[in-house]
N, C-alpha and C positions, 0 to 999 in steps of 0.2 A: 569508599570511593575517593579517587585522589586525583587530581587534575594531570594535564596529560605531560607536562617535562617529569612528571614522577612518574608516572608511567611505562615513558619511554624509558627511562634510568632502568626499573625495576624488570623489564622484560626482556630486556637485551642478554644475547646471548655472550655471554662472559668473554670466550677465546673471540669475538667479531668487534671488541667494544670497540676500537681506534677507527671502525668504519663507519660507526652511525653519525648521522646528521646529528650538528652539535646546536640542538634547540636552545641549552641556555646559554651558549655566547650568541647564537642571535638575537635570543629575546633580548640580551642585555645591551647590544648593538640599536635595535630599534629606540629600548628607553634611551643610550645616548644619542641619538639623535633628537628626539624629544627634548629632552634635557637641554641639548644648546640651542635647539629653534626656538626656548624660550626668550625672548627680548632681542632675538637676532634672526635675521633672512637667512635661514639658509640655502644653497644655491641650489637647487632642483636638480639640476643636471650630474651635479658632483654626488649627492644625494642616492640617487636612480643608478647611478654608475656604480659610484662605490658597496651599496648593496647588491646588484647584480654580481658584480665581480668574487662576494663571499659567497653568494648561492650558487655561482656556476664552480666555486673550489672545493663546495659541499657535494655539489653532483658530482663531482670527478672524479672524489673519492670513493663513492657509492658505486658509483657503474663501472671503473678501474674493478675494486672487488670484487663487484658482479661476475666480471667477463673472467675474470679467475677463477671462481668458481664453479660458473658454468663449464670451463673447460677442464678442470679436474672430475666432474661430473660424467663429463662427452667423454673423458679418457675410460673413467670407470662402467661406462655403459659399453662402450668399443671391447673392454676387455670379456665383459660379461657376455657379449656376442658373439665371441669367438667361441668363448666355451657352447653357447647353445648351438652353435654351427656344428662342433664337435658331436655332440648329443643324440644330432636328427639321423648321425653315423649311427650310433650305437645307443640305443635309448635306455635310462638308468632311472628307475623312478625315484630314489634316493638320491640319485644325485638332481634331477629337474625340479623336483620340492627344496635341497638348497640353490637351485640356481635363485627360483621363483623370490624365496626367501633375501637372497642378495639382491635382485632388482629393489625388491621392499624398501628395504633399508636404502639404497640409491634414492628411493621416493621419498622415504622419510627427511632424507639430507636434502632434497629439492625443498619439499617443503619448508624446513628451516630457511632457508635462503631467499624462495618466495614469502616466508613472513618478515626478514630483514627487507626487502622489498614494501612490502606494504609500511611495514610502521613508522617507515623512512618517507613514503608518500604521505602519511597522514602529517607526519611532522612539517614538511615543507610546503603543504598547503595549510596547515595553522599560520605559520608563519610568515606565508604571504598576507592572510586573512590578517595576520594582527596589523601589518606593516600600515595595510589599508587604513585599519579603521585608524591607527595614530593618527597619520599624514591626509588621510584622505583624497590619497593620488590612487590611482586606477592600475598601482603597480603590475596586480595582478595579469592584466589585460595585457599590458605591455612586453611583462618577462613573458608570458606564455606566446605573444604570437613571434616574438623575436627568436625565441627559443626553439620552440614546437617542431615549425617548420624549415628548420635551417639544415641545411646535406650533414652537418657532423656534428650534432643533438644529438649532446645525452640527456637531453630531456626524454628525448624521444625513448631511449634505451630504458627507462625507467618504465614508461607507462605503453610503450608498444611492446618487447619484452620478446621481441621474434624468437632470439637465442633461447629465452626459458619455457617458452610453447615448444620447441622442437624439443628438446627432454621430457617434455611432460609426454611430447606423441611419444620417442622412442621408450620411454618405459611403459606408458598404456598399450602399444603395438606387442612390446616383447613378451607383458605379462600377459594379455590375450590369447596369444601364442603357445604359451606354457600352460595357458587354464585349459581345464578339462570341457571341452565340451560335444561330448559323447558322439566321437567319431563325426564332426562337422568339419570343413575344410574353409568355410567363412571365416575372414578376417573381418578385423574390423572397419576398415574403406569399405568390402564388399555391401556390409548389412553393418553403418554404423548405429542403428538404434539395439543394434544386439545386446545385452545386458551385461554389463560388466561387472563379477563379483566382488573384485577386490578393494575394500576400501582405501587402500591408499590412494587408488586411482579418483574414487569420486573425491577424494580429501584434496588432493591435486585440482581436478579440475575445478571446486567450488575456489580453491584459490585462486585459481587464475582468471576466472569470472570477475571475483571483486576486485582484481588487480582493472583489469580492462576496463570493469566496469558497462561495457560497449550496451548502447540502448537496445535494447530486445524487447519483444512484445510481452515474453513472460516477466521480466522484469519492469515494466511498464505497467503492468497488469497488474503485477505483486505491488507494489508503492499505491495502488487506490484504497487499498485494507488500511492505510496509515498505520501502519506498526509500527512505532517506533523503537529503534536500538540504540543499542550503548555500542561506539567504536573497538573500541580494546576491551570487549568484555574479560571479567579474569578466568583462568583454566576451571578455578573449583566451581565457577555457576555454571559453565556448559557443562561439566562431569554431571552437576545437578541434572540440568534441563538433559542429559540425555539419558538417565535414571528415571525419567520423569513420564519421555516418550511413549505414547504406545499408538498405533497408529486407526485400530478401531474405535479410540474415542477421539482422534482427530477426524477420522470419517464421517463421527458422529454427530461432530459438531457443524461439520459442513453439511449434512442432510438438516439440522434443526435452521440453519442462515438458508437453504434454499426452500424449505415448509415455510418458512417466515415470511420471505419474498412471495411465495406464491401467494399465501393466505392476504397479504397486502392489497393484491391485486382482483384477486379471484374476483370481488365484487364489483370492480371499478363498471364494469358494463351494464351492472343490473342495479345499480345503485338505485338509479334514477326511477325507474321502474316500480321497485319494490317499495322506495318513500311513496309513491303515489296509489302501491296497492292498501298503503297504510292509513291513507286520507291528509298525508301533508305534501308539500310542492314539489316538483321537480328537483329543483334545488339543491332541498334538505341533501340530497346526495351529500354535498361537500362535509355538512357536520357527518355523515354517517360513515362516510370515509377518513377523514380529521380527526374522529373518536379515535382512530387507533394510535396514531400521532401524537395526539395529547397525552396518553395513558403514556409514551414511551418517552416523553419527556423524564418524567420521572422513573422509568422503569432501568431507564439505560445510567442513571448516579446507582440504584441500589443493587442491580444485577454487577453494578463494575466494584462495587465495595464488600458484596457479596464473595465474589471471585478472588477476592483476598487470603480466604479462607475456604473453599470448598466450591470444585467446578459440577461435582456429579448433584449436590441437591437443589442447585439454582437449576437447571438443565431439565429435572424431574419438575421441581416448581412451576417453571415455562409450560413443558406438555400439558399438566393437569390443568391449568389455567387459561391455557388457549384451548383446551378439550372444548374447557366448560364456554367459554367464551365463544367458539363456535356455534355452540349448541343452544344456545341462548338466542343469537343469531337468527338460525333457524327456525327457532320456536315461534321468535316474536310474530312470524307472517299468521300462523296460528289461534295466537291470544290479542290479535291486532293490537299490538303495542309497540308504540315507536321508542319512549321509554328503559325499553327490554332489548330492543334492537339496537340503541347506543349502550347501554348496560353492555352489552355481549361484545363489542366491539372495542368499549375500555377496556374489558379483561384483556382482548385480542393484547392490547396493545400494554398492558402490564407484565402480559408474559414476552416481552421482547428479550431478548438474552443473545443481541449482538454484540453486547460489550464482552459474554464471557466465552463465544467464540472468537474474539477478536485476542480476550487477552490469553484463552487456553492457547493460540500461536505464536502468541509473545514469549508467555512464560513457561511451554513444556514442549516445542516443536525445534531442534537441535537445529542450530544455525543455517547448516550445510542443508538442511530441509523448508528452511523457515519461508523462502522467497517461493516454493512451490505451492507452499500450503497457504502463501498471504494470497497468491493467484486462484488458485483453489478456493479461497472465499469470496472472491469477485466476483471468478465466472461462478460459481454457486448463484449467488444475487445475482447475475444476469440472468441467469436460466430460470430462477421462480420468477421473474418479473416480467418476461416471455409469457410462462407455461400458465400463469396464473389467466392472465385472458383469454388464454387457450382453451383452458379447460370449461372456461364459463361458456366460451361459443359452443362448448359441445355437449352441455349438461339444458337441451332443450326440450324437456320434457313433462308433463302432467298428470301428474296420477297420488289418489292418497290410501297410506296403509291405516286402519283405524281412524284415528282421528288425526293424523298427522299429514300434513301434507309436503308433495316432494316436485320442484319445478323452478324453471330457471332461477328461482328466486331465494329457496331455501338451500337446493341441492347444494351450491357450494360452501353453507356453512355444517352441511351432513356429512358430505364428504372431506371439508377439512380437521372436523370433528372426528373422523374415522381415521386419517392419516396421524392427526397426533397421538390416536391412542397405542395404531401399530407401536409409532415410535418409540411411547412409551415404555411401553413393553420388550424392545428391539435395545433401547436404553438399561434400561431397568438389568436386563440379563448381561450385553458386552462391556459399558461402560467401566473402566478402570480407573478411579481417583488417584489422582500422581501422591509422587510424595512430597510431601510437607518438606519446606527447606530445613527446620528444626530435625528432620529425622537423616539428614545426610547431612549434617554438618563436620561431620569426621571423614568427607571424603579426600583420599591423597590428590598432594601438586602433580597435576601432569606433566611434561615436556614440554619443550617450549615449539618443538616440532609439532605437537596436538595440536597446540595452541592455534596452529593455522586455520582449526577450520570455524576459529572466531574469525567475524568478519568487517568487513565496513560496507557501508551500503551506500553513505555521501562519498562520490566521487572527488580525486583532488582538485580540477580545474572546474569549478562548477563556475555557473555565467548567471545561477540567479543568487538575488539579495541573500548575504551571510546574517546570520542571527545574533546580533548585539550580546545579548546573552550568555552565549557560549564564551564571548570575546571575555566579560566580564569575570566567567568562572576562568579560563585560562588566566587572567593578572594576581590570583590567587595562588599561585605553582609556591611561591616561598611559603605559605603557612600550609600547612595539610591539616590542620582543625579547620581553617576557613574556606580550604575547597570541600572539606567534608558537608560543611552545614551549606554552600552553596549548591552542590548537587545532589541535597534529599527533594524528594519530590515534593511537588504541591499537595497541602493538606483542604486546599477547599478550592470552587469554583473560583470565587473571589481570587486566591493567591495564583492558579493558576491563567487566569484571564491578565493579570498582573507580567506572566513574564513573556507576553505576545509582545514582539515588537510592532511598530508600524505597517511593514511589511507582509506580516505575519496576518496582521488584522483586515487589511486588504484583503489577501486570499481567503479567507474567512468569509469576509463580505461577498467576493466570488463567487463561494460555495452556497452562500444562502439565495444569493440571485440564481443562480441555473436551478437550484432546488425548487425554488418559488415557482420560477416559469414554467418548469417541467410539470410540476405539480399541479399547475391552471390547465396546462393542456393534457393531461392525461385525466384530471379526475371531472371534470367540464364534457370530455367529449361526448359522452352518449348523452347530456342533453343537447351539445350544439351541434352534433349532426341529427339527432330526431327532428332540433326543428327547423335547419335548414334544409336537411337530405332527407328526412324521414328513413332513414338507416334503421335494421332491423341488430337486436342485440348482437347477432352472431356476426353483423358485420364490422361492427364495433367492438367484437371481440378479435376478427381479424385484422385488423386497424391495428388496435393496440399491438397486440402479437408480433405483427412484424414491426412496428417502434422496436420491442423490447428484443428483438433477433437480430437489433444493428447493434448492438451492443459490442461484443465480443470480435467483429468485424472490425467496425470502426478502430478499436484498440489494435486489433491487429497492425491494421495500414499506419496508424499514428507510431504507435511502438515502434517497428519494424524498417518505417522507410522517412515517415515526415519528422520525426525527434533525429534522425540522425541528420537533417537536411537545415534545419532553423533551429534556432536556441528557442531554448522555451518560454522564454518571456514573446518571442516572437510569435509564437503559437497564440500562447495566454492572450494575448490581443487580437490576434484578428480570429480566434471564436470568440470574443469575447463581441465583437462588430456583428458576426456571422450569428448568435442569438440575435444580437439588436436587429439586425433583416430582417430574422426572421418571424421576429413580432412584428414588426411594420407588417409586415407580407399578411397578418394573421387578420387584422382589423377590417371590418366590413364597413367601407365609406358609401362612395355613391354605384356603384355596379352590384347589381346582383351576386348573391358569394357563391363559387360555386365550386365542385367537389378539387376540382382538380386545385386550385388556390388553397381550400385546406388541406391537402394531402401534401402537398407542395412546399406551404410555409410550416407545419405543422412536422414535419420529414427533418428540414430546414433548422429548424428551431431543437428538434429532438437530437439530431448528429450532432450540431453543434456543440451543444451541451454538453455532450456525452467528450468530445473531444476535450472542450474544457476542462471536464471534471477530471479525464486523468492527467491532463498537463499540470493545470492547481494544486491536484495531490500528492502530482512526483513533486512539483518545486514543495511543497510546504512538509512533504518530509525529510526531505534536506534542511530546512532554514527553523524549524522549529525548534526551542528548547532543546535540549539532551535532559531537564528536571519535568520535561510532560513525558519522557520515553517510559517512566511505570508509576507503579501505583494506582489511586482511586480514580482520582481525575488529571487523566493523560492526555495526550494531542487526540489520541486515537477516538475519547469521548465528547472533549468540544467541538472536534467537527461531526460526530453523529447529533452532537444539540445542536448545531446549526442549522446543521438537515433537517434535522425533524421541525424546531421553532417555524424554518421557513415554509414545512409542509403545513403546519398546523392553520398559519394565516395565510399561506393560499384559499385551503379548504372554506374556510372564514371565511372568507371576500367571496368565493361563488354563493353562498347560503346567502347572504346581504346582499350580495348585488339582485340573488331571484328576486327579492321587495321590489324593483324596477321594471320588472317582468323579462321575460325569457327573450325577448328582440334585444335587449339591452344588455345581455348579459357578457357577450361573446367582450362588448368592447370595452365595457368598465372592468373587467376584469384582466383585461390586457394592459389598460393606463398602470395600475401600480407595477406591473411586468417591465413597463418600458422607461418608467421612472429609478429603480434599484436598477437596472442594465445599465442605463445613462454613469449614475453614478459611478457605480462599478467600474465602466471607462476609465472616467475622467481620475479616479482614486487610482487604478494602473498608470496613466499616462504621469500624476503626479509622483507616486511611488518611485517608480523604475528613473525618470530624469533626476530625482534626485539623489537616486543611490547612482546612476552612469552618467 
C-alpha cells in the first residue's frame, strides 16, 4: 500500500500522462506556502487567488482533453451506427457479433477515460483537503461555490459529466439493440429495468455512479453497513475479490444477519411475561434481553479475527450455537429456571457473526456489486427487526407435547431453534469458502480499462469533517516505507480507538445515544404499556412491528429527496433535536399518560433515530480512517461495539430502575436518554463550528 501521489504516478495511463492533474507540484505549492507564512503575514487574498488560478489551469487541462475524447468517441459511435443501420437491411449474424464486439471495445475506451476522470477527482479533492488543513481557510467552500455554479464551469464538466452519460446511453442503447433477446421489440426506455447482459455496460454504469456519486436511497442504505474501502484499490485484489465471489454464500450470509435480527427481537414482547412466569419481576426483562448484547460484545472481536482466516466455520459455529442457545431458551420455562434462560440467551449472543457478514462483503463481494450487497445487509436487519415482533404476536398459543411445553413464551425460542437448524443444514450443503489470498497470488495485471470498476465511494466535495488522519498518511507521499507502515491496519482496540479523530468520536458518541434511546424504548415497552394501557402481548407485538416497518421507508424519503435538499451535518442536527422531542414527549409529568402521547413520542423518538442513524453512518464512512477499512478491528467493528456497549446499559438501567417499582420506571429510565442526547447536541454544535 502506497500513499496516493504514488498511486496516481503508477496508474496512469502512459500515452494520457501530460493531462493528469499534477498533485506533486501542488503539494509542493501548498508546502511553499507554508514555508513563507512562517514568520510572515501572508496576504489572504493573493494566497486564495493565486491557488485558484493553478486549479482552475489544472481543470482546463483535464476537461480540454475530456471533450476531445469524448468527441473521437461520438465520432467512432456515429460510424458504428451507420454500419448497424446497414445491417437491419440485410441481417449478417457474423457480421452483428463484430459490430457488438466493436461497440465493446468503444466501452472499454470510455471506460478508460471515465477512470482518468475519476482519479483526477480524487486527486483535486485531496488537495483541496490538504490546502485546508495547512491554512486552515475554508478554501474548499469557496473554490466550490465560486466554481460550481458559474455558466462556464469546468468544474462542472468534471463532476456533471452530461457529455459522458450520453456515450455511455448510446452505447448501452446500441448494444441492447444488438443483444438477442428472443424476438422482443422492447428497447431499453420502453422496459428500462430489462436485464442487460453485457458487462461492459454494467462496468460503465457502476462508473459513472461513483463519478456522480448523486445521494440515492440505495446508496444511502449501502453506507449504514459501514464497510469500509480503499479508494484506488489495486487491479490484483479486485481479480482476487472476484475469484472469490460466489453469490449463494453472499445470500447466505444475508439470511444468517436477518435470523439474527429476528431472533434479537422475537422476545422483546414476551420478555416481561416469561421473567414473571419464572418468579422474578417484570423488569428482569431488560437483563434477559441485554444477555444477548453482552455475549456479542465479545463475540463480534472474535467472529472479526475469526473471519481472517475462514468465513464457512465461524458461520457453522454461529447456527449450532444459537440452535443451542435457543433451545435452552425454551427449556428454561420447563425446569423453571431463570439461570438457564440467561445461559441460553448468552449463547444467543456468542453466536453473533455480524462482523463476518459484514466483512464476507468487504472482502469477497466485487466492487461493482459491493454497494448492493452492503444495502442487502441493512434492509436484511430491517426486515428481522420488523418480523421478529411479528412473529411473537402470532405465536399465541397453549399446549404441551410430553413434557415440554409450547406457548407464547417458549414458542419463539422453538421456533428460532428450528430456523437455525434449517440453516444449518441449507449452509452446510451451498456454502462455498472463497479462496485464500495466498492461493491467487499469481493472479495477472489487469488494464488499467478494468481497473474502473474499482471504486470510490467518498465523494470529492464532501461538506462534512475530513479525517486528520488521512491528511497525515498523505504528508508521507516521499517515503513509501513510511506510507507503508502508516496504512497497515490497527492491531488492537486500543490502536485503533487511537486513530478516531475528534470528529470521528463525536459520531460515535451519536451512535451510542440513539442506540441507548431506541434500546429503553423498544425493550421497556411491554412493561410500560401493561401498566399504563394493560396492552395485551400481541399488541405490543404490533407496536413493535410497525416501529421496525419505518425502517426502510424512512431511508427511503431521507436517501432519496432530504440528503439531496440539506448537507448532512444539517440533517445530523436537527434529528439529533428531533430524539431530544422526542424524549421530552415520552416522560409522564402531571397528566395522565395516555396511548396516543406514547404512540406519538415513542413514533417520534423511533424515526428520528432511525434518520440519524443513516445520516451518522454515511458522514462517518466518509471521514473515518482508510487503516480501520480492514483487518481485525475496523470502523465497521467499533461502531458495532458502540451499539452493542449502548444496548447492553440501556438493558441495565430498566432491570435497576424496576428496584423503584414499575410507576417509576418509564421516567428514570428516560433521565439518562436525555442526558447523553443533551450532550450529543452540544458535542455537534462544538464539533461542526469548529471545523466551519
Amino acid at each position: 500500500m502506497v500513499a496516493f501521489g504514488k498511486k496516481l504516478k503508477d496508474r496512469q495511463i502512459q500515452e494520457w500522462q501530460g493531462y493528469y492533474i499534477n498533485y506533486k507540484l501542488m503539494k509542493k505549492k501548498v508546502k511553499q506556502y507554508a514555508n513563507q507564512s512562517q514568520g510572515v503575514t501572508l496576504d489572504r487574498r493573493y494566497v486564495l487567488k493565486d491557488f485558484s488560478r493553478m486549479l482552475d489551469n489544472q481543470i482546463e487541462t483535464i476537461v480540454l482533453f475530456l471533450l476531445e475524447q469524448q468527441g473521437v468517441l461520438a465520432s467512432r459511435i456515429s460510424e458504428l451506427n451507420e454500419q448497424k443501420d446497414s445491417l437491419q437491411e440485410q441481417p449478417d449474424i457474423s457480421k452483428i457479433n463484430e459490430l457488438r464486439e466493436a461497440y465493446q471495445a468503444v466501452g472499454r475506451d470510455l471506460l478508460k477515460l471515465l477512470y482518468f476522470v475519476e482519479i483526477n477527482a480524487i486527486g483535486l479533492r485531496k488537495i483541496l483537503k490538504k490546502f485546508d488543513k495547512r491554512f486552515g481557510y475554508k478554501f474548499t467552500d469557496y473554490y466550490v461555490k465560486t466554481r460550481a455554479n458559474h455558466p462556464y464551469s469546468q468544474l462542472q464538466q468534471v463532476f456533471k459529466h452530461v457529455g459522458l452519460g450520453a456515450v455511455v446511453g448510446a452505447i448501452s442503447r446500441n448494444l441492447a439493440d444488438l443483444q438477442d433477446r428472443q424476438g422482443s421489440y422492447l428497447s431499453i426506455y420502453d422496459q428500462p429495468a430489462l436485464p442487460l447482459q453485457d458487462p461492459v455496460v454494467d462496468s460503465m454504469q457502476a462508473a459513472v455512479d461513483r463519478l456522480s456519486h448523486s445521494t440515492n436511497f440505495l446508496n444511502f442504505l449501502a453506507q449504514h453497513a459501514l464497510i469500509m474501502q480503499e479508494e484506488l484499490p489495486s487491479p490484483v485484489e479486485e481479480e482476487v475479490v472476484d475469484q472469490k465471489y460466489h453469490f449463494m454464500s453472499l445470500l447466505l450470509n444475508l439470511a444468517n444477519t436477518f435470523l439474527y435480527m429476528v431472533n434479537t427481537y422475537i422476545i422483546v414482547p414476551t420478555a416481561d411475561d416469561y421473567s414473571m412466569s419464572l418468579g422474578a419481576a417484570a423488569t428482569v426483562c431488560g437483563i434477559v434481553i441485554g444477555a444477548m448484547a453482552v455475549a456479542q460484545i465479545f463475540s463480534s472481536v472474535y467472529f472479526s479475527a475469526w473471519s481472517n482466516r475462514s468465513y464457512f466455520r465461524p458461520l457453522v459455529f454461529s447456527s449450532i450455537i444459537l440452535f443451542v442457545g435457543n433451545a435452552m431458551y425454551a427449556l428454561a420455562y420447563d425446569l423453571k429456571s431463570i439461570p438457564v434462560l440467561l445461559i441460553g440467551r448468552l449463547c444467543c449472543g456468542f453466536g453473533s457473526a455480524r462482523a463476518v457478514n459484514r466483512r464476507y462483503i468487504s472482502d469477497c463481494v466485487p466492487l461493482r456489486l459491493r454497494m448492493q450487497a452492503s444495502a442487502g445487509f441493512v434492509s436484511a436487519s430491517a426486515l428481522g427487526m420488523a418480523c421478529g415482533p411479528a412473529l411473537a404476536g402470532l405465536l399465541q398459543t397453549n399446549f404441551k407435547i410430553y413434557k415440554l411445553t409450547f406457548n407464547q413464551d417458549t414458542l419463539p425460542g422453538w421456533l428460532m431453534a428450528f430456523a437455525w437448524l434449517i440453516y444449518l443444514v441449507w449452509l452446510w450443503i451451498s456454502f462455498k469458502e472463497p479462496v485464500r489470498e495466498t492461493e491467487v497470488n499469481n493472479v495477472p495485471q489487469e488494464s488499467n480499462a478494468d481497473a474502473l470498476e474499482k471504486g470510490v465511494v467518498e465523494p470529492l466535495l464532501v461538506k462534512s469533517p475530513q479525517n486528520q488522519q488521512d491528511e497525515d498518511e498523505e504528508d508521507g507521499d516521499e517515503s513509501e516505507e513510511a506510507s507503508k507502515e502508516s496504512h497497515q491496519p490497527a492491531n488492537s482496540i486500543a490502536a485503533a480507538y487511537r486513530l478516531l479523530t475528534p470528529s470521528v468520536k463525536v459520531q460515535l458518541l451519536i451512535y451510542f445515544m440513539l442506540k441507548y434511546a431506541m434500546e429503553i424504548l423498544l425493550s421497556e415497552s411491554s412493561v410500560v404499556t401493561t401498566y399504563y394501557f394493560g396492552w395485551s402481548t400481541s399488541t405490543v407485538a404490533v407496536f413493535l412491528a410497525c416501529l421496525g416497518l419505518t425502517v426502510l421507508p424512512v431511508n427511503l424519503v431521507v436517501g432519496s429527496y432530504i440528503s439531496n435538499m440539506f448537507e448532512d451535518r444539517q440533517i445530523l442536527l436537527a434529528s439529533e433535536i428531533m430524539v431530544c422531542l422526542g424524549i421530552l414527549m415520552s416522560f409522564q409529568v402531571v397528566f395522565q399518560y395516555s396511548v396516543p402521547q406514547y404512540v406519538c413520542s415513542g413514533l417520534l423518538l423511533f424515526v428520528s433515530a432511525e434518520v440519524l442513524e443513516g445520516v451518522n453512518l454515511s458522514l462517518l464512512s466518509r471521514v473515518m480512517s482508510s487503516r480501520l477499512s480492514r483487518g481485525t478491528y475496523n470502523g465497521g467493528l467499533l461502531s458495532t461495539e458502540a451499539g452493542t456497549i449502548a444496548r447492553v446499559i440501556a438493558d441495565a438501567t430498566i432491570t435497576l430502575a424496576g428496584y423503584l417499582g414499575e410507576s417509576m420506571l418509564l421516567n428514570v429510565t428516560l433521565l439518562p436518554s436525555l442526558f447523553i442526547c443533551i450532550v450529543s447536541i452540544l458535542a455537534t454544535f462544538w464539533t461542526y463550528n469548529s471545523l466551519y
